[in-house]
C-alpha positions as CSV (number, residue, x, y, z in Angstrom):
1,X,111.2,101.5,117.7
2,X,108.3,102.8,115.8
3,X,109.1,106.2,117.5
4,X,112.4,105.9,116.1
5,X,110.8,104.9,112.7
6,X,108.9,108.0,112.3
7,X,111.4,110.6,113.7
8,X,113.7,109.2,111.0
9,X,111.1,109.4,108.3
10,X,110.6,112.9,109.2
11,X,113.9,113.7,109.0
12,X,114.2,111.9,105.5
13,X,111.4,113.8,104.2
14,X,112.5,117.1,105.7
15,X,116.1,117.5,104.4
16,X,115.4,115.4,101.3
17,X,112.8,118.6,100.3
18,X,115.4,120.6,101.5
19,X,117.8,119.7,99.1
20,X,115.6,120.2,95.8
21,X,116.4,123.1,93.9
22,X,114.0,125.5,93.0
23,X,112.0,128.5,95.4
24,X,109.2,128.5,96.5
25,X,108.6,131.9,97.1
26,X,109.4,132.7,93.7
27,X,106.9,130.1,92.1
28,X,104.6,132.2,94.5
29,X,104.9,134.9,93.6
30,X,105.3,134.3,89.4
31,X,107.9,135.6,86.7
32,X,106.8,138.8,86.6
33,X,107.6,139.9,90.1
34,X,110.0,142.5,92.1
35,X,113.0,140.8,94.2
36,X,111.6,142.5,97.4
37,X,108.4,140.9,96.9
38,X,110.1,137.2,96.7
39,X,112.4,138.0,100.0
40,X,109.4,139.1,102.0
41,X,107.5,135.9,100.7
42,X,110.9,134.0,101.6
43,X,110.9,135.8,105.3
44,X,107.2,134.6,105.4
45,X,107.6,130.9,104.3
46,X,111.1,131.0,107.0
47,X,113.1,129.5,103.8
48,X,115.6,132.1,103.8
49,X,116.7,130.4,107.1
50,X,119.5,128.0,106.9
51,X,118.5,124.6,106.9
52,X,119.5,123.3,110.5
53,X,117.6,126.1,112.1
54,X,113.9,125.2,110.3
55,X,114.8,121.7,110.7
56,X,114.9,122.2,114.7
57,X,112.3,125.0,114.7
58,X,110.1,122.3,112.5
59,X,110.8,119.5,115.3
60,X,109.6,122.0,117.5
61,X,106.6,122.9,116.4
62,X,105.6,119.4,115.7
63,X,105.7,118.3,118.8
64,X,103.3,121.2,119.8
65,X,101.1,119.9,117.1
66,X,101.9,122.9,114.8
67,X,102.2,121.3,110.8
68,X,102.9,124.9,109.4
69,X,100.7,126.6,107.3
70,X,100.6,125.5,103.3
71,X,102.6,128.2,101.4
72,X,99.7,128.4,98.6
73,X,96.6,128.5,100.5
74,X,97.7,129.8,103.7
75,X,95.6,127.7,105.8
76,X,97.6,125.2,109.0
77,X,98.3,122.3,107.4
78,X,96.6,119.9,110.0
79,X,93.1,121.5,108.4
80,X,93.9,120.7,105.5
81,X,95.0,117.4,105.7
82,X,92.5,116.4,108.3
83,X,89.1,116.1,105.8
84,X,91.4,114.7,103.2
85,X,93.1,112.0,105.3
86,X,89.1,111.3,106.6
87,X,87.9,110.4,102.7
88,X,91.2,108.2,102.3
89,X,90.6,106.0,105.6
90,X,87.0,105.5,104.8
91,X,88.0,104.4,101.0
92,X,91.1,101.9,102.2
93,X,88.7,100.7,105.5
94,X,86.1,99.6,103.0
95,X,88.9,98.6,100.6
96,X,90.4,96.0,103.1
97,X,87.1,94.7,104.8
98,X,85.7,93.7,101.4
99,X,89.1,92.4,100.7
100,X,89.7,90.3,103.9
101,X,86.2,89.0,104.1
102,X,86.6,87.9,99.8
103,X,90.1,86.5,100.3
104,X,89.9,84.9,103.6
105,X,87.0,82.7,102.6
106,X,88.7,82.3,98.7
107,X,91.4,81.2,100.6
108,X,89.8,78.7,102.8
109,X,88.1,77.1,100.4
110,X,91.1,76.5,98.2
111,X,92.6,75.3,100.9
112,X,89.8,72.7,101.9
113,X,88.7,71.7,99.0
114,X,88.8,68.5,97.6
115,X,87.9,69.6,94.1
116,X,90.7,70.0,91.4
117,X,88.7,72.4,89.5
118,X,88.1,74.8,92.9
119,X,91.6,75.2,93.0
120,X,92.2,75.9,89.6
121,X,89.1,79.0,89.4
122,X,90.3,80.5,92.6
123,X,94.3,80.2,91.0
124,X,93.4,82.1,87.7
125,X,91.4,84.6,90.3
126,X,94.3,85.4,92.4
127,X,96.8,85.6,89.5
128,X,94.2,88.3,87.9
129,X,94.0,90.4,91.1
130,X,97.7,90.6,91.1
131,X,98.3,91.1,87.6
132,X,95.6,93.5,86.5
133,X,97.0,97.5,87.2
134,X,95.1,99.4,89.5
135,X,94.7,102.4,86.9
136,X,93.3,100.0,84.2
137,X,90.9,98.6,86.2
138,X,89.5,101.9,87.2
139,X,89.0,103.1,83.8
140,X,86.8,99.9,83.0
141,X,85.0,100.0,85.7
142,X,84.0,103.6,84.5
143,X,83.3,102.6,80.6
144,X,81.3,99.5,81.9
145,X,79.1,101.1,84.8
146,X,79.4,105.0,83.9
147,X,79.3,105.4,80.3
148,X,78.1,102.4,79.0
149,X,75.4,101.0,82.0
150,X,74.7,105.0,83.5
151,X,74.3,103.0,87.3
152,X,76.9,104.4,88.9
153,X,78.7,108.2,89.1
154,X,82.3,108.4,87.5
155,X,83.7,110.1,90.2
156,X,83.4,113.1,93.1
157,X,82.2,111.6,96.2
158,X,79.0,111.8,98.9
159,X,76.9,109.1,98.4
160,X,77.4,105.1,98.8
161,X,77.2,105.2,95.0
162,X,80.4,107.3,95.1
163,X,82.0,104.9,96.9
164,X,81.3,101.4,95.5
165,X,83.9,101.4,92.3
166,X,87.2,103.0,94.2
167,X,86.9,100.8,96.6
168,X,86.5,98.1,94.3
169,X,89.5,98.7,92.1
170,X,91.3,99.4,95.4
171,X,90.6,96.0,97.0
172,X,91.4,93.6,94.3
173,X,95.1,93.6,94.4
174,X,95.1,92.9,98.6
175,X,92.1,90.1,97.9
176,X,94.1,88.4,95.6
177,X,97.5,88.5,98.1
178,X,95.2,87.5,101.8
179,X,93.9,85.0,99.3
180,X,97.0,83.2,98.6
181,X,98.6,83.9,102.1
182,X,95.0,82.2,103.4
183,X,95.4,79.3,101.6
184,X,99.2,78.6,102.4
185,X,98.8,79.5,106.2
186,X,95.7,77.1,106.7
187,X,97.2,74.3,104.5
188,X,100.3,74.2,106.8
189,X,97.6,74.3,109.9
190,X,95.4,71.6,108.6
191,X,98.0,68.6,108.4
192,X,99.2,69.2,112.1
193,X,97.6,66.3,114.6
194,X,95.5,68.6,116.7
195,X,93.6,68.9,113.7
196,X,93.0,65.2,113.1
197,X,92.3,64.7,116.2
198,X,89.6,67.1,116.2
199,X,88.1,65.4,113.2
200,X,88.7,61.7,114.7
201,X,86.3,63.2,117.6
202,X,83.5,64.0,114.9
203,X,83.9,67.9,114.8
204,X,81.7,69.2,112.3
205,X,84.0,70.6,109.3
206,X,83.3,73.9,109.3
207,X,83.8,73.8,113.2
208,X,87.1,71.7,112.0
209,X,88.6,74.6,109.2
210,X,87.1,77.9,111.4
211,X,88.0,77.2,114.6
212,X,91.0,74.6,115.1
213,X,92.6,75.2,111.7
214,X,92.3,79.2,111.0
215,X,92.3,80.3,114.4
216,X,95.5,79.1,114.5
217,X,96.7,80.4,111.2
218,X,95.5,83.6,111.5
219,X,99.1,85.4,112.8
220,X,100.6,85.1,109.0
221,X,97.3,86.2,107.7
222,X,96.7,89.3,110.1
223,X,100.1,90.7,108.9
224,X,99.1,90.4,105.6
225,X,96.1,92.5,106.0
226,X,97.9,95.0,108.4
227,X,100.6,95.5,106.1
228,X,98.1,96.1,102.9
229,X,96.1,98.2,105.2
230,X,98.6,100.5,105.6
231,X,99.9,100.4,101.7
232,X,96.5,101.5,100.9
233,X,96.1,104.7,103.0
234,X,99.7,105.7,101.3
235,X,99.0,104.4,97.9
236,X,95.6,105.0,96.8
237,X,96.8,108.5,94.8
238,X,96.2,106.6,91.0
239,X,92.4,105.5,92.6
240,X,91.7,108.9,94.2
241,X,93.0,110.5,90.7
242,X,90.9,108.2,88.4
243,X,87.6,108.6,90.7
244,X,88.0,112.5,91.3
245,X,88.0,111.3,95.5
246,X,88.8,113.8,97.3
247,X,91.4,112.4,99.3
248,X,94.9,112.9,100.8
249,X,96.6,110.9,98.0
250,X,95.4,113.8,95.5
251,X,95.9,116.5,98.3
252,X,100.1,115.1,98.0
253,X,100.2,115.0,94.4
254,X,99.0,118.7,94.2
255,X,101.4,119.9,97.2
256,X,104.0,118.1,95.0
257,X,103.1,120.3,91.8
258,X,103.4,123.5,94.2
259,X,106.4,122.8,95.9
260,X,104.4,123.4,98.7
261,X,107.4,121.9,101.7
262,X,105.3,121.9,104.9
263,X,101.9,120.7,103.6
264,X,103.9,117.4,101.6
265,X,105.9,117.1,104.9
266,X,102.5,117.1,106.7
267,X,101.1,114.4,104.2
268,X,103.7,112.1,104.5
269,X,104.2,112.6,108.1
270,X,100.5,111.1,108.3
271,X,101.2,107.9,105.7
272,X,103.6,107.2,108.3
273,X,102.6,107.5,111.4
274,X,99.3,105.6,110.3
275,X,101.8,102.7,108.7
276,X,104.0,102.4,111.8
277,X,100.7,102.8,114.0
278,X,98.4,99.6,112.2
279,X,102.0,98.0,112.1
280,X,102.1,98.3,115.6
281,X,98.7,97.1,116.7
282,X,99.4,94.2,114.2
283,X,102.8,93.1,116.5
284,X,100.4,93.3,119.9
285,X,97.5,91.2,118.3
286,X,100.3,88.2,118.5
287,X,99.6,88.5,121.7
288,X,96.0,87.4,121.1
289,X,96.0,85.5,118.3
290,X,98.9,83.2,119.5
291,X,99.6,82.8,123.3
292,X,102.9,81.3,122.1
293,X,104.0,84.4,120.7
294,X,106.4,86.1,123.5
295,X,109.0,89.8,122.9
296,X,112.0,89.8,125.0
């Protein structure tokens, strides 16, 4: 099925390109050109094909491993995409460890604790994660330690200085939702008998919540977490725009602006496969996580 998935994304993306107006041979070439010029840059590009025969000559050459070449700079695609896709993975890796780590344990201890006031702090934290946008968040986080504080860079990337702000502004939404998906998941857990019983035997509570009560509430939890994983490698275009990171996000939005078909095909073509893919490994950690869990 998650072959199916992608071939069907690809085909989406390929004819829905397809069908835009506009050339991009001529946007190539500029206004002030000769037609000769624009139907050898149209012979080049192959869209002066009909559209059947570059759709099966594009299959083709994908399963060979062949993206194209991008129409502006001429390079394969897969080298240009590759670097970019690299700075994207490390920005929504640290993204969702910091986020997993922060909500898991928010989560826990709104779920444990007896304390009214607890509750209420890590409620107002959640609802801000959610609520705050991504691209207003960024910009703060400039004014505050860029311009006003001068102790960390505004944008560009090489350095874990670079690093810390994206990823903060990219991790707040998912804390909030592992956080409230935490909470629900080990508050259903902690009522069952098997967790009383392990109390009534004089468990230690953290032994009691960690390794009875959100080992077994972890399946909800690690979908969560898979499924923002995968929202962040295809989402984080406004981050990578506010913070100048180099990433694929900003390598789309470009390809966009140039009409450039094969390398947008070839950025999209990654979103998805690495969405289906962490989808994927999420559905076989079932296996893992709960015994239980069995696909017919």
């Amino acid at each position: 099925m998650s072959i199916v998935v992608l071939w069907l994304t690809i085909t989406a993306v390929f004819f829905a390109f397809a069908s835009i107006p506009g050339d991009p041979a001529q946007m190539y070439a500029g206004s002030d050109t000769t037609p000769e010029l624009v139907q050898r840059l149209r012979q080049q590009f192959g869209t002066d094909r009909p559209v059947y025969v570059r759709y099966y000559l594009y299959l083709r050459n994908l399963l060979r491993g062949d993206l194209g070449d991008s129409f502006f700079s001429g390079r394969p695609v897969l080298a240009e995409v590759g670097p970019r896709f690299a700075n994207t993975a490390l920005l929504a890796l640290v993204s969702i460890a910091c986020s997993t780590v922060t909500g898991v344990l928010l989560g826990v201890v709104s779920a444990t604790s007896q304390s009214r006031a607890v509750e209420q702090v890590v409620s107002i934290i959640t609802l801000l994660g959610i609520s705050i946008p991504v691209f207003w968040l960024g910009l703060l986080l400039i004014l505050l330690f860029s311009v006003k504080l001068g102790m960390l860079p505004a944008g560009g990337t090489g350095s874990l200085a670079h690093l810390l702000m994206p990823s903060l502004t990219l991790s707040v939404y998912p804390t909030a939702f592992i956080t409230r998906m935490t909470r629900s998941s080990v508050l259903d857990v902690i009522r069952q008998d098997y967790v009383r019983t392990a109390r009534a035997k004089g468990l230690p509570e953290r032994i009691v919540v960690f390794r009875h009560a959100l080992s077994n509430a972890l399946v909800p939890i690690v979908t969560v977490i898979g499924l923002r994983f995968g929202y962040l490698l295809g989402g984080a275009v406004v981050t990578e725009s506010i913070f100048g990171w180099p990433g694929l996000g900003r390598l789309l939005v470009a390809a966009v602006g140039n009409r450039d078909y094969y390398l947008i095909q070839g950025c999209i073509l990654v979103f998805a496969a690495s969405f289906v893919l962490i989808n994927t490994l999420v559905d076989l950690s079932y296996f893992y996580l709960n015994p239980k869990v069995r696909y017919h």
